[in-house]
C-alpha positions as CSV (number, residue, x, y, z in Angstrom):
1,X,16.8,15.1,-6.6
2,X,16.5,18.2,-7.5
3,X,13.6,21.0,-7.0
4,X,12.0,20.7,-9.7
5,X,12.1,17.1,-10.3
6,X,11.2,17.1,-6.3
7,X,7.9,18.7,-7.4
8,X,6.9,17.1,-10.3
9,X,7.0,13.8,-7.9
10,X,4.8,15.5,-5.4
11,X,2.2,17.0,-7.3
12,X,1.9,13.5,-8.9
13,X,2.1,11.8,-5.4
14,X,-0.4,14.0,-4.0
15,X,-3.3,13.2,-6.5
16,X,-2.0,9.1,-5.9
17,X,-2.5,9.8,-2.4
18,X,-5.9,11.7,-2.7
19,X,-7.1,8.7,-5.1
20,X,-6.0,5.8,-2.8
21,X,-7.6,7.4,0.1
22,X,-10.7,7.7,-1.7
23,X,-10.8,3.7,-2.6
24,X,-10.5,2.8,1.1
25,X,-6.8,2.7,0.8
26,X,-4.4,4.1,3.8
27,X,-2.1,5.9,2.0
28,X,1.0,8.3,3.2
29,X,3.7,10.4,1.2
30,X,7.0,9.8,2.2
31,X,10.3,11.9,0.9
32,X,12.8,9.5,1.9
33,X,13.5,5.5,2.3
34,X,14.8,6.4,5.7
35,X,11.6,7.7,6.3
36,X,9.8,4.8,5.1
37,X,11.3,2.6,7.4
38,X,10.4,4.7,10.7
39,X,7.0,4.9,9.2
40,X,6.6,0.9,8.7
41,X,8.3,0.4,11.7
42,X,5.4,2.0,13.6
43,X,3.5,-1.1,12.5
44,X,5.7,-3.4,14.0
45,X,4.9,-5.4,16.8
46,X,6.4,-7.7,19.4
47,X,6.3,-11.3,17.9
48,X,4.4,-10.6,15.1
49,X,5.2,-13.6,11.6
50,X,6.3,-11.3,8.6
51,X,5.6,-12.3,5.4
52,X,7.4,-10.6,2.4
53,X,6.7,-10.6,-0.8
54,X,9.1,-11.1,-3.9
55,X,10.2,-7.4,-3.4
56,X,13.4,-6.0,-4.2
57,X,12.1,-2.7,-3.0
58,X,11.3,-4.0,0.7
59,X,14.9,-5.4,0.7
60,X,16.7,-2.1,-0.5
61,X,14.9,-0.7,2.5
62,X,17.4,-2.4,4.9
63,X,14.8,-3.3,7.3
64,X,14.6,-7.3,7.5
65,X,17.8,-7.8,9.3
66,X,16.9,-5.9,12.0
67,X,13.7,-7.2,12.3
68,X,15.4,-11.0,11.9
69,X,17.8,-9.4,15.0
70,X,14.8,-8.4,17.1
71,X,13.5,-12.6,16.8
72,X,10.8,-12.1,14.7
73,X,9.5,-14.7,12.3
74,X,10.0,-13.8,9.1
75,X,9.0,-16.0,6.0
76,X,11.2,-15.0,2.9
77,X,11.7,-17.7,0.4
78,X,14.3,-15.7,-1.2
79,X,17.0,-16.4,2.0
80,X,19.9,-18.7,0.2
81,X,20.0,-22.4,0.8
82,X,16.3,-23.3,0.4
83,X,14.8,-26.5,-0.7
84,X,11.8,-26.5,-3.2
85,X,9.5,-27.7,-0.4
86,X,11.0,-25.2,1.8
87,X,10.4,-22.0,-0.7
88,X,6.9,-23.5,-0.7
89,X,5.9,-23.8,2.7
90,X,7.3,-20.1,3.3
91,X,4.8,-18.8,0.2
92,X,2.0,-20.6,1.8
93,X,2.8,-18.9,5.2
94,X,3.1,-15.4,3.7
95,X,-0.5,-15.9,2.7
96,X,-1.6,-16.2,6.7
97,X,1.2,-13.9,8.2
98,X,0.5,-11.1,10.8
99,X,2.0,-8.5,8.2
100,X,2.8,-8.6,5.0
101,X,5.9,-6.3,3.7
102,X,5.9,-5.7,-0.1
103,X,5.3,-3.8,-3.2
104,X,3.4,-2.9,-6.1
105,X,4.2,-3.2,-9.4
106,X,2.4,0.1,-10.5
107,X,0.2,2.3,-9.4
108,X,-2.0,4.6,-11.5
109,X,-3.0,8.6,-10.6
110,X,-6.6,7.1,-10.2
111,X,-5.4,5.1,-7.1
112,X,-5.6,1.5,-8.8
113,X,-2.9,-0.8,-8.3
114,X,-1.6,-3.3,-10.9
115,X,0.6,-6.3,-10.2
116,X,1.5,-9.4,-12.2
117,X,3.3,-12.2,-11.0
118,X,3.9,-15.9,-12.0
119,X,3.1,-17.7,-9.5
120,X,0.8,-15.8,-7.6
121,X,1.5,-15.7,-4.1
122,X,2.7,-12.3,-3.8
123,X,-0.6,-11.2,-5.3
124,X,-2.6,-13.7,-2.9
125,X,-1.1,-12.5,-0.3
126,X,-2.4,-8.6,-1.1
127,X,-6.1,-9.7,-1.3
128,X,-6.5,-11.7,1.4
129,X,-5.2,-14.0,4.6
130,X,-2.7,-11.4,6.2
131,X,-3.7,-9.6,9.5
132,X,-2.5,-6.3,7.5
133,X,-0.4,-5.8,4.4
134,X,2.2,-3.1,3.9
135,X,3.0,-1.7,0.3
136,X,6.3,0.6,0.2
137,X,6.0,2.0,-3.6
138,X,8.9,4.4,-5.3
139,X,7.7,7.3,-7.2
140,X,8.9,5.5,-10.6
141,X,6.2,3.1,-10.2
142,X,3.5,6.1,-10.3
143,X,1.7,6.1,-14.0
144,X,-1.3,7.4,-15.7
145,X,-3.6,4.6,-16.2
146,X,-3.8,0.6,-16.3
147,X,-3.1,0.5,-19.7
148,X,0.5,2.2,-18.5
149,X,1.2,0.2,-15.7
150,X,1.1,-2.8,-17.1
151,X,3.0,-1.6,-20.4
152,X,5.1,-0.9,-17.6
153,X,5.1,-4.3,-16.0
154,X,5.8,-6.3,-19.7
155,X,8.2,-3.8,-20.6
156,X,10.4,-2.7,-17.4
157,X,9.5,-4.3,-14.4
158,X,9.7,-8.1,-16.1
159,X,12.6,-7.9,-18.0
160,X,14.8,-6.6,-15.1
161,X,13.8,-8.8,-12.5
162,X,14.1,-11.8,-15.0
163,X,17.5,-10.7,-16.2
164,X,18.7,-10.0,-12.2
165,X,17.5,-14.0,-11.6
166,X,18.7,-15.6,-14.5
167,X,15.6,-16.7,-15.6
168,X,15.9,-18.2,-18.9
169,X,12.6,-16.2,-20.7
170,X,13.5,-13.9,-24.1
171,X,12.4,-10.7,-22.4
172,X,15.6,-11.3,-20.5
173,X,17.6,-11.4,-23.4
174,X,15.7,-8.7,-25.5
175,X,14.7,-6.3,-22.8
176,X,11.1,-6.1,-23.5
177,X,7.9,-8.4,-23.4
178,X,7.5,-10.5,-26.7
179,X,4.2,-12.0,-25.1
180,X,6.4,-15.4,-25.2
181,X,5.5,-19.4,-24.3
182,X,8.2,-20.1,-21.9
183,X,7.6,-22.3,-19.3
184,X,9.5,-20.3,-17.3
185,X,7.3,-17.1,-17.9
186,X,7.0,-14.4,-15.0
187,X,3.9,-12.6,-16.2
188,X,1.3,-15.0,-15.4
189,X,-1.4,-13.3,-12.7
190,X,-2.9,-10.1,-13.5
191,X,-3.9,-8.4,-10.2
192,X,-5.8,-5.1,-10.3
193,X,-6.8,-3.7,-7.0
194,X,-9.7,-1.0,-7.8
195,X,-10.6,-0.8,-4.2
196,X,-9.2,-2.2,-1.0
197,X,-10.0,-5.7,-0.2
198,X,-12.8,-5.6,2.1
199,X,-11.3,-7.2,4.8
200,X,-7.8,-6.3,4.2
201,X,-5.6,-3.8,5.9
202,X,-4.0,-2.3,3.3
203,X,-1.5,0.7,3.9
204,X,0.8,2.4,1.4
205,X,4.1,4.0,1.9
206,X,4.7,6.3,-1.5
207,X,8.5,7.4,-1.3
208,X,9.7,10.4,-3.3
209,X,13.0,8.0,-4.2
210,X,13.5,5.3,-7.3
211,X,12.9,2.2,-5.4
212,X,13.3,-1.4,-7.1
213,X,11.9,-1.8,-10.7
């Protein structure tokens, strides 16, 4: 990146930060994904059961197969070779796991964040039932209100993930949200987090790097 990219992302990051903080929010700024992982991997501890979310982001950080090598339970219904009943019981178990490892879809310069999902476990699973929750968010995913971030979400976010599943919805085919029918939509749950869960741990890793979409 260069430097003034570099500080465009900081200045932004710094207000997130600032914002977050002030809604009860833990909240760090992070340059690298290297960095992110020593900084979630100070809250990691001997046999804790790690839930994680539907997050590409949390996977391009490298950091469950070395947490799956140190014998730690980890419930991720994305592993290959899962029944239906399987990928159920694991989103069930996410929603009472020590730690939670995942994302956000967007977060706004007045420390809000906004998720969507179609199920809804991922989102669950950020308001409450996990001893603490961990959210590692790319400086793409910084915008400058709700209204953004789930423009964002419809228009980005959606599109791409249902295109890199093969999900058979027309925002995979068109490459933005036409608002459509299919029983196969993604964008089901609106989540807005205006304040931290009362009695949730949550703590956000900002990262000065393009992490998932």
């Amino acid at each position: 990146m260069n430097l003034v990219k570099q500080w465009w992302v900081e200045e932004r990051a710094k207000k997130v930060i600032e914002k977050l903080e002030a809604h009860e929010f833990k909240a760090i700024f992070i340059k690298t994904k290297e960095e992110a992982v020593q900084e979630v991997w100070k809250h990691i501890t001997p046999n804790q059961r790690i839930g994680v979310g539907g997050s590409l982001t949390v996977r391009e950080l490298g950091i469950l197969e070395k947490l799956e090598a140190q014998g730690h339970m980890i419930y991720d219904h994305w592993k290959p070779g899962l029944s239906k009943e399987n990928i159920l019981e694991i989103r069930k178990a996410q929603m009472t796991s020590d730690l939670f490892l995942g994302s956000t879809n967007a977060v706004t310069l007045n420390g809000e964040l906004v998720n969507m999902d179609g199920i809804g476990n991922r989102v669950n699973s950020t308001n409450f039932g996990p001893g603490k929750v961990i959210l590692v968010v790319g400086y793409n995913k910084m915008v400058d209100d709700i209204q953004e971030a789930i423009h964002r979400i419809k228009n980005i976010a959606a599109p791409m993930n249902a295109r890199r599943l093969n999900i058979d919805v027309p925002c995979a085919k068109v490459g933005k949200c036409v608002d459509c029918n299919s029983p196969n939509r993604i964008c089901r749950v609106l989540v807005i987090h205006e304040r931290k869960p009362s009695l949730t741990d949550i703590h956000i890793i900002l990262v000065g790097e393009d992490l998932g979409f």
